[in-house]
PyMOL CGO cylinders between C-alpha atoms (Angstrom):
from pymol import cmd
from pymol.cgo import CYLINDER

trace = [
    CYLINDER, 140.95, 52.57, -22.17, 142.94, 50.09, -23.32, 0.3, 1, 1, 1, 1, 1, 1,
    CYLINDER, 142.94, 50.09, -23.32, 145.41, 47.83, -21.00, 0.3, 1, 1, 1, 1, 1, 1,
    CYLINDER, 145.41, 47.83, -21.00, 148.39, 45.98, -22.79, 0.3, 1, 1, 1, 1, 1, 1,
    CYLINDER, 148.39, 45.98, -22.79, 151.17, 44.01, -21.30, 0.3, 1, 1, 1, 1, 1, 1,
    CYLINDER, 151.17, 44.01, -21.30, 154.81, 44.25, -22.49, 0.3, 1, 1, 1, 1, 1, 1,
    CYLINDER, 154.81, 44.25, -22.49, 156.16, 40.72, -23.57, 0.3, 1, 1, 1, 1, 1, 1,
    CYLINDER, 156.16, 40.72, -23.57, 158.03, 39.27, -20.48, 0.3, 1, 1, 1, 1, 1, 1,
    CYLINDER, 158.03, 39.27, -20.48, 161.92, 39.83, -20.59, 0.3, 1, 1, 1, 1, 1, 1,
    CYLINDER, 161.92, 39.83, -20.59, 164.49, 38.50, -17.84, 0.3, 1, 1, 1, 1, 1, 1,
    CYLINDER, 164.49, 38.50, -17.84, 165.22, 40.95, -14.87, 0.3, 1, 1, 1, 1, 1, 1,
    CYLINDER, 165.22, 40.95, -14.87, 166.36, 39.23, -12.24, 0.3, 1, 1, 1, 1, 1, 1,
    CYLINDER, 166.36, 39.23, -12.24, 168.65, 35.86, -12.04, 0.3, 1, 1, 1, 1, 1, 1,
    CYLINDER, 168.65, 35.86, -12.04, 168.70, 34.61, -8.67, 0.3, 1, 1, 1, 1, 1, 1,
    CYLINDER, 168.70, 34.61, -8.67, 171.31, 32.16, -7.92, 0.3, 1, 1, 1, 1, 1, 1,
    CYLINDER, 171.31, 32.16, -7.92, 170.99, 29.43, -5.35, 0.3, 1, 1, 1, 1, 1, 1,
    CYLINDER, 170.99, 29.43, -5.35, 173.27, 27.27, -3.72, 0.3, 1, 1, 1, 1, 1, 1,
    CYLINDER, 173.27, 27.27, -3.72, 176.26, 27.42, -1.29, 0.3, 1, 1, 1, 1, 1, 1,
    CYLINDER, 176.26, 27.42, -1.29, 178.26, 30.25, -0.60, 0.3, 1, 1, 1, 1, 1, 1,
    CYLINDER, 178.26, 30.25, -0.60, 181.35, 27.94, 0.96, 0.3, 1, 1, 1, 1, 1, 1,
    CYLINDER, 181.35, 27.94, 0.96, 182.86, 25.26, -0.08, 0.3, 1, 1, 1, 1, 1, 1,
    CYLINDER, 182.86, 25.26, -0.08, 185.58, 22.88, 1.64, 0.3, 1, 1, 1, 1, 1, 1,
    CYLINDER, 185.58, 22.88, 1.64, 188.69, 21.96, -0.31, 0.3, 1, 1, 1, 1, 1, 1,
    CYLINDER, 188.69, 21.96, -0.31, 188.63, 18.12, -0.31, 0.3, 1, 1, 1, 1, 1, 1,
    CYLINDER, 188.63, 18.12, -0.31, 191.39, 15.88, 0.48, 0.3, 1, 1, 1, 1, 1, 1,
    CYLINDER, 191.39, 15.88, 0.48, 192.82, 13.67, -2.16, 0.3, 1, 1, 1, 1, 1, 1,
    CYLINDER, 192.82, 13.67, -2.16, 190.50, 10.85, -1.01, 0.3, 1, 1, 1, 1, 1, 1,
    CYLINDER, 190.50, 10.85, -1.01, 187.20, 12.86, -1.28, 0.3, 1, 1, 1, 1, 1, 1,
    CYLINDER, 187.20, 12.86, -1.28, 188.25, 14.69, -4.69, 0.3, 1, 1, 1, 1, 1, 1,
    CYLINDER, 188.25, 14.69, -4.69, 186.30, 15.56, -6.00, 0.3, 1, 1, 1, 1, 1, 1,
    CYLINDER, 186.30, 15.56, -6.00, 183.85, 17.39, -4.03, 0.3, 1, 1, 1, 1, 1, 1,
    CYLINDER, 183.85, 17.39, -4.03, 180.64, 18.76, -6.54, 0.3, 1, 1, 1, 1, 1, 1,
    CYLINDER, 180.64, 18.76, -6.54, 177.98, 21.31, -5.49, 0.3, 1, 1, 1, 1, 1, 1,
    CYLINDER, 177.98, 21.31, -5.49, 175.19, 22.02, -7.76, 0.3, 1, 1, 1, 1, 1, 1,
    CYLINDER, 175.19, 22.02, -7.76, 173.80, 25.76, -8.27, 0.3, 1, 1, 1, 1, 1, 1,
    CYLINDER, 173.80, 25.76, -8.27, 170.21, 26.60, -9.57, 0.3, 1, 1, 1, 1, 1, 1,
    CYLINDER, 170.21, 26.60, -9.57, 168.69, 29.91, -11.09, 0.3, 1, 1, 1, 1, 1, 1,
    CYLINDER, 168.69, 29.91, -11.09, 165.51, 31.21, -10.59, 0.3, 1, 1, 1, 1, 1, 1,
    CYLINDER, 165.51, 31.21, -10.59, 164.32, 33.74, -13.49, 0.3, 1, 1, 1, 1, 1, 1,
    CYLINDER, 164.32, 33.74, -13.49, 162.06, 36.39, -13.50, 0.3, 1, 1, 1, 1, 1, 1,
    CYLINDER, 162.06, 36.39, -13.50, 160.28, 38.88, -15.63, 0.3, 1, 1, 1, 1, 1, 1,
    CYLINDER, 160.28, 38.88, -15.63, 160.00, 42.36, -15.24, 0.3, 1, 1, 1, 1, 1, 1,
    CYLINDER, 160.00, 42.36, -15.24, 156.22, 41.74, -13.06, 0.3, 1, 1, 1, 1, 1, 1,
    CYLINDER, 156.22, 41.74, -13.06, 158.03, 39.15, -11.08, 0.3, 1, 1, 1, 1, 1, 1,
    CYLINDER, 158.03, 39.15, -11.08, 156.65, 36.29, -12.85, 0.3, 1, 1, 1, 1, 1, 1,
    CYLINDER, 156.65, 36.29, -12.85, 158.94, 32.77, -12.99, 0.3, 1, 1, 1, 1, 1, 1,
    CYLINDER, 158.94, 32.77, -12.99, 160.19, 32.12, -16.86, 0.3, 1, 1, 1, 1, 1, 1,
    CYLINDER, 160.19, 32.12, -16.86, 161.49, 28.92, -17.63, 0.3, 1, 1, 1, 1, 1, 1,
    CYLINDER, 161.49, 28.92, -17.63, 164.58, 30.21, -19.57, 0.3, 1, 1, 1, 1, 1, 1,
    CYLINDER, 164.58, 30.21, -19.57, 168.01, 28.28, -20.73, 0.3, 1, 1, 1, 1, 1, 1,
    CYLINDER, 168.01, 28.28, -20.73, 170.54, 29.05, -18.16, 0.3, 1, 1, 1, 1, 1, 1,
    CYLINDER, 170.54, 29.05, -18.16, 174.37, 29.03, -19.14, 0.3, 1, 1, 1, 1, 1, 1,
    CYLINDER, 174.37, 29.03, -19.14, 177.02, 28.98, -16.36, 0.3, 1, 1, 1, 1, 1, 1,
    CYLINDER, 177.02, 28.98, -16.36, 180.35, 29.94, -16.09, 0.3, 1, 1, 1, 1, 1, 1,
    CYLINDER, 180.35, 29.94, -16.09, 183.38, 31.30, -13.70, 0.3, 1, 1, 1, 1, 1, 1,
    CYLINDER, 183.38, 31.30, -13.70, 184.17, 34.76, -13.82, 0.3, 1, 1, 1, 1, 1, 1,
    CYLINDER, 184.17, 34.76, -13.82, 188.07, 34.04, -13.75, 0.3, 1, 1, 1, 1, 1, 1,
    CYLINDER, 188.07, 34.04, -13.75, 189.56, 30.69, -14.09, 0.3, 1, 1, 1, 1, 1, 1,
    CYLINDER, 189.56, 30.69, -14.09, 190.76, 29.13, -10.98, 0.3, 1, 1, 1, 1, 1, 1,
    CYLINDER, 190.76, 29.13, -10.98, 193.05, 25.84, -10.54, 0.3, 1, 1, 1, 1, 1, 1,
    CYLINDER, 193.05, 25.84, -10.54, 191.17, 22.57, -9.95, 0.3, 1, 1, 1, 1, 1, 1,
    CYLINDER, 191.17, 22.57, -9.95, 187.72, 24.87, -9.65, 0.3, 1, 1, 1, 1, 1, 1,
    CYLINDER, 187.72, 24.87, -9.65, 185.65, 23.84, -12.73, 0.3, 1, 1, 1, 1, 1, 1,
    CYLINDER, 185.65, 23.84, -12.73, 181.63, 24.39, -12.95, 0.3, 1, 1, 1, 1, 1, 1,
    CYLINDER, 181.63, 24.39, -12.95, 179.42, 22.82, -15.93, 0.3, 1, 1, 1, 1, 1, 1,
    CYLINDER, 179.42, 22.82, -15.93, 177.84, 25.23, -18.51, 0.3, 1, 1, 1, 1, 1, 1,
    CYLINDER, 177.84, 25.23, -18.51, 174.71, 23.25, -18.89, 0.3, 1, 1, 1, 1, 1, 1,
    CYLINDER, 174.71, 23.25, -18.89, 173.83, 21.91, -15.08, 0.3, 1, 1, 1, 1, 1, 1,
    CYLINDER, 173.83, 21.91, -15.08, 175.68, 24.62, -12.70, 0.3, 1, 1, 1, 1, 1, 1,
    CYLINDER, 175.68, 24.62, -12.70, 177.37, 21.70, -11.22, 0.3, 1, 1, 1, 1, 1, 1,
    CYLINDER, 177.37, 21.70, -11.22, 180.64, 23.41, -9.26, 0.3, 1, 1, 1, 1, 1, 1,
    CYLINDER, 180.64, 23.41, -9.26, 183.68, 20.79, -9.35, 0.3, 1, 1, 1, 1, 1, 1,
    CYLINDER, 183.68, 20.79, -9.35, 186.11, 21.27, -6.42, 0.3, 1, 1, 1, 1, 1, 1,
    CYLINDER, 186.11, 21.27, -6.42, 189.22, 19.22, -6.63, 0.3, 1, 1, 1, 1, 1, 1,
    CYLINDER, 189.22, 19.22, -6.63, 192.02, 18.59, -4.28, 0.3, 1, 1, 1, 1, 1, 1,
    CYLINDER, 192.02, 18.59, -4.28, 194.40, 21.04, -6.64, 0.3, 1, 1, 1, 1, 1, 1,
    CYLINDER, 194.40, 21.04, -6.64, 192.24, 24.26, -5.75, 0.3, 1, 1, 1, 1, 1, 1,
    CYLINDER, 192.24, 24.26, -5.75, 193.51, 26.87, -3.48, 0.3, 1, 1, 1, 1, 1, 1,
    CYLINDER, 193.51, 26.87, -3.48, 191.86, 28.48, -0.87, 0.3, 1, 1, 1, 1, 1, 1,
    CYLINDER, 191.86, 28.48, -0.87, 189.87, 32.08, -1.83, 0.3, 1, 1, 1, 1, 1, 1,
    CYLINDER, 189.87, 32.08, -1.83, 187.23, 33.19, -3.50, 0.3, 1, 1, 1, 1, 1, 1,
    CYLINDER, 187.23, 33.19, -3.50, 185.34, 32.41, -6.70, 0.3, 1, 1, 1, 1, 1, 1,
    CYLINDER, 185.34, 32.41, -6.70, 182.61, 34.06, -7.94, 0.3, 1, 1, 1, 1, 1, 1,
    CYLINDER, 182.61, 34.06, -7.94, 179.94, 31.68, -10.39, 0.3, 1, 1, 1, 1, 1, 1,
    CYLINDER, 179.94, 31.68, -10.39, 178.02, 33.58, -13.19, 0.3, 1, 1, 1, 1, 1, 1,
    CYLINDER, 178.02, 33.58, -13.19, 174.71, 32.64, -14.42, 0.3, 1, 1, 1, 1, 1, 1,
    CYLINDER, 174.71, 32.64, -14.42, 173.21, 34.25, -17.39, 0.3, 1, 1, 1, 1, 1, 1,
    CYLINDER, 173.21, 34.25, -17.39, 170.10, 34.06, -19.56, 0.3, 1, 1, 1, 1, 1, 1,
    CYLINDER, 170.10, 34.06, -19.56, 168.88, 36.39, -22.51, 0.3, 1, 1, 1, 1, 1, 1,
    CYLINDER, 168.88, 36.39, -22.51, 171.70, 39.12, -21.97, 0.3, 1, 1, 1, 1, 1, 1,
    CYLINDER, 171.70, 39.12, -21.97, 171.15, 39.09, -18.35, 0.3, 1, 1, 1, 1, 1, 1,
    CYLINDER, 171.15, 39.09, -18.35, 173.82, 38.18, -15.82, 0.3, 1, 1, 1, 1, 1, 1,
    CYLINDER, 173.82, 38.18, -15.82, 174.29, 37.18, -12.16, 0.3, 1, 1, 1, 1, 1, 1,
    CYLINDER, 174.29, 37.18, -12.16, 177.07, 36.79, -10.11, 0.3, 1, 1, 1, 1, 1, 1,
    CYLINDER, 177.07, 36.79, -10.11, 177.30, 34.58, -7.00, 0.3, 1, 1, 1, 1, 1, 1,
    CYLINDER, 177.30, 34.58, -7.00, 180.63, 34.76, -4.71, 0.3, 1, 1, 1, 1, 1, 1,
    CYLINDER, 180.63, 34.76, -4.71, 181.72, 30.97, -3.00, 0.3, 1, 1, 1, 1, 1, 1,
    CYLINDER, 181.72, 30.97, -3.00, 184.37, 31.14, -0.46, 0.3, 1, 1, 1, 1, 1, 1,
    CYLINDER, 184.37, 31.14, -0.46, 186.83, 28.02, -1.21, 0.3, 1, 1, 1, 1, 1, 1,
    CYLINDER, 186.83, 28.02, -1.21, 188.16, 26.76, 2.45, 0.3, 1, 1, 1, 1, 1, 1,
    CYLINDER, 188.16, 26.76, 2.45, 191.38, 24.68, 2.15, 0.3, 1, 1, 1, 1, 1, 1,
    CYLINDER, 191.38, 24.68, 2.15, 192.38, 23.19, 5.70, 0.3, 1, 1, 1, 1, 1, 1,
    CYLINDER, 192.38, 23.19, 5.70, 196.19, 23.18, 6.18, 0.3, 1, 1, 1, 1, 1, 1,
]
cmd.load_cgo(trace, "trace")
C-alpha cells in the first residue's frame, strides 16, 4: 500500500481584525486598523502565503493597503458597511466592517 499526500493548496483565508470601526473627527483623522490572514491547506495546516488586500466596492475616505491590510478611515467616510477582501492563490475571503459615524 502506498500513502501519498497531495501538494498543499489554500482552502481557507481567515480574516482577523475588527468588525466596527468609528468614523473619526477631523482631529483624530485618520483612524487605521490593521487586518491579518491566516491560511490554510486543505489538512488544515498554516501556509505562509503572499496575501493581497483590497475593498470590494470603493467607498469615500475608506482606503485599505494591498500589501499590509492596513484599513484607513478618514473623517470624509460615511457611515455603513464595507466589506475587506483578502486573497491568496485564487482563493478569496471576505470580511464585513460596520463604519459608525456619530452625528
Amino acid at each position: 500500500v502506498t500513502i501519498e499526500k497531495a501538494e498543499p493548496e489554500v482552502t481557507n483565508i481567515i480574516i482577523d481584525g475588527a468588525s466596527g470601526i468609528n468614523v473619526p473627527t477631523q482631529k483624530n483623522s485618520p483612524e487605521t486598523t490593521d487586518y491579518n490572514a491566516v491560511i490554510k491547506d486543505q489538512y488544515g495546516n498554516v501556509l505562509n502565503k503572499d496575501v493581497s488586500w483590497s475593498l470590494k466596492t470603493p467607498a469615500n475616505g475608506i482606503s485599505i493597503n494591498p500589501e499590509t491590510g492596513t484599513l484607513q478611515v478618514t473623517n470624509q467616510a460615511d457611515a455603513g458597511t464595507v466589506v475587506v477582501m483578502a486573497s491568496s492563490d485564487g482563493m478569496q475571503q471576505e470580511k464585513t466592517v460596520t463604519i459608525d459615524k456619530e452625528e
